[in-house]
SERO-4910 file (N, C-alpha, C, O; in steps of 0.05 Angstrom, whole numbers):
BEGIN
 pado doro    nc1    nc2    nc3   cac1   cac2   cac3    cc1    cc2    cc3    oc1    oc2    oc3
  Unk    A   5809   1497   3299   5794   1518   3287   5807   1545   3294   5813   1549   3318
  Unk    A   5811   1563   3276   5818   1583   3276   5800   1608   3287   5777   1614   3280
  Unk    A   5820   1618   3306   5798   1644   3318   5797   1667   3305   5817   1680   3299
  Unk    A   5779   1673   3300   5779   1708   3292   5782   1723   3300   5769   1730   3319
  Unk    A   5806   1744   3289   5807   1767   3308   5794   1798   3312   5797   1819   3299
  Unk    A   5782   1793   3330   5765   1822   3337   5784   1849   3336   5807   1856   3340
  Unk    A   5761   1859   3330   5769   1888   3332   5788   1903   3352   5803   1922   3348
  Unk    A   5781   1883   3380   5782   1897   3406   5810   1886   3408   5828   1900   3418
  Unk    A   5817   1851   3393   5835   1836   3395   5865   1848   3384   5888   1842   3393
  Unk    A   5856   1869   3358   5870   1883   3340   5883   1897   3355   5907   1891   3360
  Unk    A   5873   1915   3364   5873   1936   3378   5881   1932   3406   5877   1951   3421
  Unk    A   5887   1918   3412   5898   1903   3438   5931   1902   3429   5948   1916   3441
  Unk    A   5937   1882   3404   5958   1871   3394   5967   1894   3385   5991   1892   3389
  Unk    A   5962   1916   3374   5971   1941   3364   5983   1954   3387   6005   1964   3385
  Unk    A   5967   1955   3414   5977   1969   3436   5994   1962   3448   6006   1977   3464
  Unk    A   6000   1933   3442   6023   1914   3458   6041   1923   3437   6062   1933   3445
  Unk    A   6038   1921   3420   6064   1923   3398   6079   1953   3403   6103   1954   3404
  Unk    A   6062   1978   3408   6063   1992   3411   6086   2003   3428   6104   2019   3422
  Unk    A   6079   1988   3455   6079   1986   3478   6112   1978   3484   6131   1990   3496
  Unk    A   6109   1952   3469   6139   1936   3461   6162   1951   3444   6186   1946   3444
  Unk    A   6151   1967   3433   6162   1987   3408   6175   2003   3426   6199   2000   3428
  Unk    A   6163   2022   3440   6166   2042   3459   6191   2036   3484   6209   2050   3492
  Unk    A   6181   2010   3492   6200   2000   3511   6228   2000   3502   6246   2013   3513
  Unk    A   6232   1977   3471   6263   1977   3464   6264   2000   3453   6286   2003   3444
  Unk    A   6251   2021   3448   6272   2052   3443   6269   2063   3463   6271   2087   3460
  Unk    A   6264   2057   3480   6271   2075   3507   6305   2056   3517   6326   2067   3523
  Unk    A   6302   2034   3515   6326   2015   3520   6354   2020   3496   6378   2025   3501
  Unk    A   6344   2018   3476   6361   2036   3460   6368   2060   3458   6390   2064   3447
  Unk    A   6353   2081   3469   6363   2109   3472   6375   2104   3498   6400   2104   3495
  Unk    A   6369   2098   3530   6383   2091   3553   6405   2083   3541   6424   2099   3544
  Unk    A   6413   2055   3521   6438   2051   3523   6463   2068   3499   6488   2065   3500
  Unk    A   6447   2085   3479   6468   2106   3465   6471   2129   3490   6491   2142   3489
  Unk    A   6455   2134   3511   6465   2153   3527   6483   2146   3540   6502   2160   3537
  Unk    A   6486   2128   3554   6514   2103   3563   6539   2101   3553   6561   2103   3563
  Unk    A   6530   2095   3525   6551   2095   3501   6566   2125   3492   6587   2127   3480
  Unk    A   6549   2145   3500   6556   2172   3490   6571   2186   3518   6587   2204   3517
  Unk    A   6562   2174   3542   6563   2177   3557   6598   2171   3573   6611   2184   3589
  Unk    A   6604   2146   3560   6621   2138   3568   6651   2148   3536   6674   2153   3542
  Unk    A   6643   2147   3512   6655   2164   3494   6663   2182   3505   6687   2186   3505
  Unk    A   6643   2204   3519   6654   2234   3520   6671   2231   3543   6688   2249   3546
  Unk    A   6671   2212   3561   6683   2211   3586   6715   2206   3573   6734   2219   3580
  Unk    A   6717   2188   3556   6744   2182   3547   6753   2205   3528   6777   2212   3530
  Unk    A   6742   2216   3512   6744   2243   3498   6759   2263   3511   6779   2275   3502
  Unk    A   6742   2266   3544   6753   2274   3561   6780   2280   3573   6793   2301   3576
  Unk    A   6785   2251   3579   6809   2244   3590   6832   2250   3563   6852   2264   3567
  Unk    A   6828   2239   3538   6841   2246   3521   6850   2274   3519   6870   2280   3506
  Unk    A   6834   2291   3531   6838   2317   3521   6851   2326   3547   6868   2343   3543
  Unk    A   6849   2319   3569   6854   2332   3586   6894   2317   3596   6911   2326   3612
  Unk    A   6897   2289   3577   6926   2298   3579   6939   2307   3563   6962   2312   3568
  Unk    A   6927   2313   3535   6936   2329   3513   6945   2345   3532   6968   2341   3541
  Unk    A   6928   2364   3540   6929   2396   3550   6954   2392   3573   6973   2408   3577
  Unk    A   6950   2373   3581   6979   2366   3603   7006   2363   3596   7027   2365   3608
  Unk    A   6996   2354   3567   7030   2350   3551   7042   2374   3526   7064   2376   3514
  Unk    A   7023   2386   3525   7023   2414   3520   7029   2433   3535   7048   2449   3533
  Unk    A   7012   2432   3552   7027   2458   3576   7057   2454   3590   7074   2471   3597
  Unk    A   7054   2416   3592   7096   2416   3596   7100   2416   3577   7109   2393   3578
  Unk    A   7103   2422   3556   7119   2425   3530   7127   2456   3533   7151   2463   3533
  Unk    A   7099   2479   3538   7106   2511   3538   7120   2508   3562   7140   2522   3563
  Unk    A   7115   2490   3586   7134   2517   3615   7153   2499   3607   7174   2512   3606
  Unk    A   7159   2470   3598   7205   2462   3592   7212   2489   3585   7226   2504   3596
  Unk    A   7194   2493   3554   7204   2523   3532   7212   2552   3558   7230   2567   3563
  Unk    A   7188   2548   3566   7194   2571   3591   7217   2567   3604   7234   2584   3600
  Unk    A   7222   2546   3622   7237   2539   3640   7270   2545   3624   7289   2555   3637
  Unk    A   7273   2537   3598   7285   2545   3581   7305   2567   3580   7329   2572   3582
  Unk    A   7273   2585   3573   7283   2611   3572   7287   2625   3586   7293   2648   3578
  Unk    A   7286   2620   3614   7291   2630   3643   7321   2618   3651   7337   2632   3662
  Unk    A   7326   2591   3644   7353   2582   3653   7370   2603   3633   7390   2613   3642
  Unk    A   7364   2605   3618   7385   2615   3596   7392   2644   3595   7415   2649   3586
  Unk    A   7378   2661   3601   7379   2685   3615   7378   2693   3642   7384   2714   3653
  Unk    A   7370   2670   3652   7386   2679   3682   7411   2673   3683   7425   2689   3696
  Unk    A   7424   2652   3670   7452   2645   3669   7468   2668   3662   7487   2678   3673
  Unk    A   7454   2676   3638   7476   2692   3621   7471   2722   3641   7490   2728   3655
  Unk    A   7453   2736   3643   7459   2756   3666   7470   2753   3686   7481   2774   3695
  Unk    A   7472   2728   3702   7489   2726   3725   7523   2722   3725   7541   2726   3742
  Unk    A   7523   2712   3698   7545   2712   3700   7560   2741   3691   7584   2745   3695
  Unk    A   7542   2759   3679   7558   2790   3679   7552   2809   3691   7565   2830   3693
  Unk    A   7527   2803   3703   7516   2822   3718   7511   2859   3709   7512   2878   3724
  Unk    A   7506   2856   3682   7503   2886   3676   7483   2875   3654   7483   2852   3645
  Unk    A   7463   2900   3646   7459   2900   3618   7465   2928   3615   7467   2945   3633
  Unk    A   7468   2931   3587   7483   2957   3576   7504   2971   3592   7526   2962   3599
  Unk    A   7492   3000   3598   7518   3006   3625   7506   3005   3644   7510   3025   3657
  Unk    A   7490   2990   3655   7488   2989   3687   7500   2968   3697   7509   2954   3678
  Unk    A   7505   2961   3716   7520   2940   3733   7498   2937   3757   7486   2956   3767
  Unk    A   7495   2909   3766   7481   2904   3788   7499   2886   3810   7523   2881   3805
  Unk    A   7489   2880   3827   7508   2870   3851   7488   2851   3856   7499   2832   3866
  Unk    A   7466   2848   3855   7447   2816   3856   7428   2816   3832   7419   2832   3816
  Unk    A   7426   2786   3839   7401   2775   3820   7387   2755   3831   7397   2736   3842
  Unk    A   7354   2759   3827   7342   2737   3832   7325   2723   3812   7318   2736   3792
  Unk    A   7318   2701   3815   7308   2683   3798   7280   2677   3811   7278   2675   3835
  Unk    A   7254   2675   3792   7225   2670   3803   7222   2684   3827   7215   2671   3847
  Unk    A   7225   2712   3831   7216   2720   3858   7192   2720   3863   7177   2732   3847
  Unk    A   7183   2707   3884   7150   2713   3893   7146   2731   3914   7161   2731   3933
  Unk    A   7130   2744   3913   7116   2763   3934   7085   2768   3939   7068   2765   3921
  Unk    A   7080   2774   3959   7049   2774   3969   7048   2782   3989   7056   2771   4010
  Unk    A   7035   2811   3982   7027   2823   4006   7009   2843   4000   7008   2860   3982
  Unk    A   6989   2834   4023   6950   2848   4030   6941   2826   4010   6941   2803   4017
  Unk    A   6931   2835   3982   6913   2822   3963   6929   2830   3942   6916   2832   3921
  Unk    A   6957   2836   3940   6970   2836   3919   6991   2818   3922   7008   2824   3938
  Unk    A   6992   2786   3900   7012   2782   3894   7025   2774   3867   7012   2784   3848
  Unk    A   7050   2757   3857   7058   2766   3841   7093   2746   3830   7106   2732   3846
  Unk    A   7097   2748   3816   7125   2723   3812   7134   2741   3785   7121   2749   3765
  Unk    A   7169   2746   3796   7181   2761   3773   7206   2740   3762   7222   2726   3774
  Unk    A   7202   2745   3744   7222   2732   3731   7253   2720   3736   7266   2698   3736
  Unk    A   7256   2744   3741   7292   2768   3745   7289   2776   3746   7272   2786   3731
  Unk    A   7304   2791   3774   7302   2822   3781   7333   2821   3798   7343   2807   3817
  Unk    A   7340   2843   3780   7366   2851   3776   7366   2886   3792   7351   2905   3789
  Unk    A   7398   2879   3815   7382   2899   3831   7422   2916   3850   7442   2904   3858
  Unk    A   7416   2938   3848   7446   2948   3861   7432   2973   3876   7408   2977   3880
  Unk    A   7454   2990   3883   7446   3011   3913   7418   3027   3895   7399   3029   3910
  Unk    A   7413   3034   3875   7397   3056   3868   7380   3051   3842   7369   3068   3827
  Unk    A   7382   3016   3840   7371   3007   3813   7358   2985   3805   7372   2964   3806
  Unk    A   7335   2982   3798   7325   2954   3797   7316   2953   3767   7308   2971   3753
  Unk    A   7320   2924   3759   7312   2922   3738   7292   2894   3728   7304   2875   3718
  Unk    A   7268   2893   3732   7255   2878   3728   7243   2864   3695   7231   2878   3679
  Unk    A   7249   2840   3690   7255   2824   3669   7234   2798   3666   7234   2777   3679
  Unk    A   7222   2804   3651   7200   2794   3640   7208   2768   3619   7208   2774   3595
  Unk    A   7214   2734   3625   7213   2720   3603   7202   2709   3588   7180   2703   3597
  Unk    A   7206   2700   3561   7180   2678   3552   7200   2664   3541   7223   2672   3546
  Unk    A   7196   2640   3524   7203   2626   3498   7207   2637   3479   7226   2639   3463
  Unk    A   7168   2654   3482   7168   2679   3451   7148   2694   3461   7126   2686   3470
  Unk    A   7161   2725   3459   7150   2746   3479   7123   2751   3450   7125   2748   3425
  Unk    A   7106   2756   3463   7079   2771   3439   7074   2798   3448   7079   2806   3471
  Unk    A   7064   2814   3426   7060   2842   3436   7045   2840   3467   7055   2851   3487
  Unk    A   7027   2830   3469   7009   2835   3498   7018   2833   3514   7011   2847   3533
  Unk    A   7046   2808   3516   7064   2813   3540   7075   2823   3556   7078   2819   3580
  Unk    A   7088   2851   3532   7091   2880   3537   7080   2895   3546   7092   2912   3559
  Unk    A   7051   2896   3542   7038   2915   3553   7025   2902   3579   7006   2914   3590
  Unk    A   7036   2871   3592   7028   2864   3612   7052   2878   3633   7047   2889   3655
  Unk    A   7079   2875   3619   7096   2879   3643   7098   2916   3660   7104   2925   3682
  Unk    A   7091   2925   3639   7081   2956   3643   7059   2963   3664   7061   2973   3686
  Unk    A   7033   2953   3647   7011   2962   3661   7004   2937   3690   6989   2943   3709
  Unk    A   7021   2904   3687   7017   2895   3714   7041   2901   3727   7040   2918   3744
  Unk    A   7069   2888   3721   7088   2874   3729   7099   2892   3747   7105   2885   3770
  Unk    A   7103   2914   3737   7110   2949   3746   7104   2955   3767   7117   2954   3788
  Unk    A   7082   2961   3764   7059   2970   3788   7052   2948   3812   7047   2955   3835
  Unk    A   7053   2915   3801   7060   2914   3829   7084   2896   3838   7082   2879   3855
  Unk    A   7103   2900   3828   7131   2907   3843   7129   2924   3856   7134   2918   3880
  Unk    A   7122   2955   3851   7123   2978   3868   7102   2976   3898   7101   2991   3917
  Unk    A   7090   2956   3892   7059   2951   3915   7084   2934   3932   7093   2943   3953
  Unk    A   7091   2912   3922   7101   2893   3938   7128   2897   3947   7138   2882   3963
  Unk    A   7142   2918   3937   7166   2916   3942   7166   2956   3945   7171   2974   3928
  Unk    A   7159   2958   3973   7162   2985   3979   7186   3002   3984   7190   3026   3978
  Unk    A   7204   2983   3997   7228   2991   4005   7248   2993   3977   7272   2992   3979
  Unk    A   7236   2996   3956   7250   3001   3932   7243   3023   3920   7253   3028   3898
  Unk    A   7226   3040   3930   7210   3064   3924   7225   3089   3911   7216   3102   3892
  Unk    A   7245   3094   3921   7263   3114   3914   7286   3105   3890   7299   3121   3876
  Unk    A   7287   3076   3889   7301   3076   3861   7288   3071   3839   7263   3067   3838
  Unk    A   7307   3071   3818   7299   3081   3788   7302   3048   3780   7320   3032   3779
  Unk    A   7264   3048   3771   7255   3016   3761   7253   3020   3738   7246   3042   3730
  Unk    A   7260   2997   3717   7268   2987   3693   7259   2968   3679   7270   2947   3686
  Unk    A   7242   2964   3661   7232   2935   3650   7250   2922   3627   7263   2934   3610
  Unk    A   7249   2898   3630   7261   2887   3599   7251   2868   3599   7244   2858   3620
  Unk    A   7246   2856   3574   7241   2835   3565   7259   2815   3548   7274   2824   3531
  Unk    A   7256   2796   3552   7274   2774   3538   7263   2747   3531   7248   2732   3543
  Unk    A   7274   2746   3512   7266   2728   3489   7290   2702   3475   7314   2707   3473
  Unk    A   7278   2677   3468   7291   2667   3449   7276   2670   3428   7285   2656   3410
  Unk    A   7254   2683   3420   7244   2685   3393   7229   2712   3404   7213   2715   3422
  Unk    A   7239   2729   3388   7223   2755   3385   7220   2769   3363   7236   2783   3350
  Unk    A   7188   2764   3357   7176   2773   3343   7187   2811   3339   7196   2825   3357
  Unk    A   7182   2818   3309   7197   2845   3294   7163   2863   3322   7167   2879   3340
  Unk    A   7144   2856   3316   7127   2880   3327   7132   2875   3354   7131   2896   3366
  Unk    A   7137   2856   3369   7144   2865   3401   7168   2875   3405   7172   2888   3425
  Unk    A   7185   2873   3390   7210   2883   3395   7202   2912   3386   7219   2928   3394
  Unk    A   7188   2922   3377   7176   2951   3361   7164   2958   3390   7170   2979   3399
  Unk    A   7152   2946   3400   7134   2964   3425   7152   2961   3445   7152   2982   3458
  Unk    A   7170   2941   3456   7183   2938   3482   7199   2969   3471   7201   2988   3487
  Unk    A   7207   2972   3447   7230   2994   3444   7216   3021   3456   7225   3035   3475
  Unk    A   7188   3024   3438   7182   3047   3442   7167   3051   3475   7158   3072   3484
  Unk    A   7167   3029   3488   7160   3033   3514   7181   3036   3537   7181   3043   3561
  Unk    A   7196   3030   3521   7222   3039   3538   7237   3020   3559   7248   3025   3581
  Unk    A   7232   2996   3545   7247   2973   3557   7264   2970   3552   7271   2982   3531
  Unk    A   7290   2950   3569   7314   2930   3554   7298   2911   3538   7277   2902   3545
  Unk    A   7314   2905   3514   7300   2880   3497   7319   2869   3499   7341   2880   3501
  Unk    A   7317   2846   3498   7343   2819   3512   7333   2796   3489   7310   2788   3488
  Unk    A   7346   2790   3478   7339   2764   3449   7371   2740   3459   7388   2740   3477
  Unk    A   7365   2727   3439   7402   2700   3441   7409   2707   3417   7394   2706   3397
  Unk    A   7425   2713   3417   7454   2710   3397   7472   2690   3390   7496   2696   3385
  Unk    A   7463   2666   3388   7477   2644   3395   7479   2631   3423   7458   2625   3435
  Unk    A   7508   2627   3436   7499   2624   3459   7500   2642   3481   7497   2637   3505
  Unk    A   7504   2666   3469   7497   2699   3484   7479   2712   3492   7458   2703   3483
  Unk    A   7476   2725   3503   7453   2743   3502   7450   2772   3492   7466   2785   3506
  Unk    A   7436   2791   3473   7446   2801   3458   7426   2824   3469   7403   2819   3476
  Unk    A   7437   2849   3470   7420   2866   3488   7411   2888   3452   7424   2905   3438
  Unk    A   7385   2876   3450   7374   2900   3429   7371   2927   3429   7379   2942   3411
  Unk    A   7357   2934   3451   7355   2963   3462   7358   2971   3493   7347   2961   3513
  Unk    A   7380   2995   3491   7385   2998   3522   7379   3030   3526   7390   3043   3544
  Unk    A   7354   3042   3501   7356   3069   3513   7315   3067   3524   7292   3068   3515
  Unk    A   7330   3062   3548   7302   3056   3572   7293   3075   3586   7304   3096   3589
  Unk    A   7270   3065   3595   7262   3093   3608   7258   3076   3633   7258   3051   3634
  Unk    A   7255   3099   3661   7247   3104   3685   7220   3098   3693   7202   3115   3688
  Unk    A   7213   3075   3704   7188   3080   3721   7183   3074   3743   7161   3080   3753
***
């Protein structure tokens, strides 16, 4: 014989169902958080050796453009008509709470000339080596105080508007010429 189901019985089986309902989407949302969880983690990692094989891709390009102009200035040791008697490559300095890494810096009894590289110089570059690069060379490097400092920049790709501002700021602009180095502008100013 078949039982009847009460009201209370309904309503019982509705709450269980309910109940059961509630449970597997709580179990289903727990396990897309898992799932999303563990996605973004590999998303992650994906991105984070992109960015690793990207950034060695820019400093080789860097590294590049530093071998290639430090070579070629060392081996003549002048740009335009100055002549220098040393050169250094990646100088670092640090001293108090100022420090700092120059490129090249190209240097004789009464002259320094500090050289700024990239791959491919952008306008802002320019107005980094000015308003930072300058100022603190002069912090870090006191015993150079009395000679006449010089910026240039150099490039294997330089853009027409940085080569427009290095000019009018009164840098050396240093580009390749093949396998030369080709001095753009040498009427510089003093700072």
């Amino acid at each position: 014989m078949k039982k009847e189901l009460t009201k209370q019985d309904i309503l019982d089986l509705f709450a269980k169902s309910r109940q059961e309902s509630r449970q597997e989407s709580k179990e289903r949302s727990k396990k897309l958080d898992e799932d999303l969880a563990k996605s973004r983690k590999e998303f992650d990692e994906i991105i984070k050796k992109l960015s690793e094989q990207i950034g060695g891709i820019g400093n080789n390009n860097g590294d590049v453009a530093e071998e290639f102009f430090y070579n070629g200035l060392a081996n003549k040791m002048s740009i335009g008509k100055f002549r220098f008697d040393s050169i250094g490559k990646r100088v670092k300095e640090k001293r108090g709470n100022v420090e700092d890494e120059f490129d090249i810096i190209l240097r004789n009894s009464n002259t320094v000339v500090i050289t700024e590289v990239k791959y491919k110089f952008h306008p802002d570059d320019v107005g980094k080596l000015l308003s930072k690069k300058i100022p603190n060379f002069k912090k870090l490097f006191p015993n150079y105080k009395n000679f006449k400092i010089y910026g240039a920049i150099a490039a294997l790709s330089l853009p027409d508007d940085t080569k427009n501002i290095a000019i009018e700021k009164g840098f050396f602009v240093l580009t390749q010429s093949g396998e030369n180095i080709k001095l753009v502008n040498d009427k510089v100013k003093n700072y």
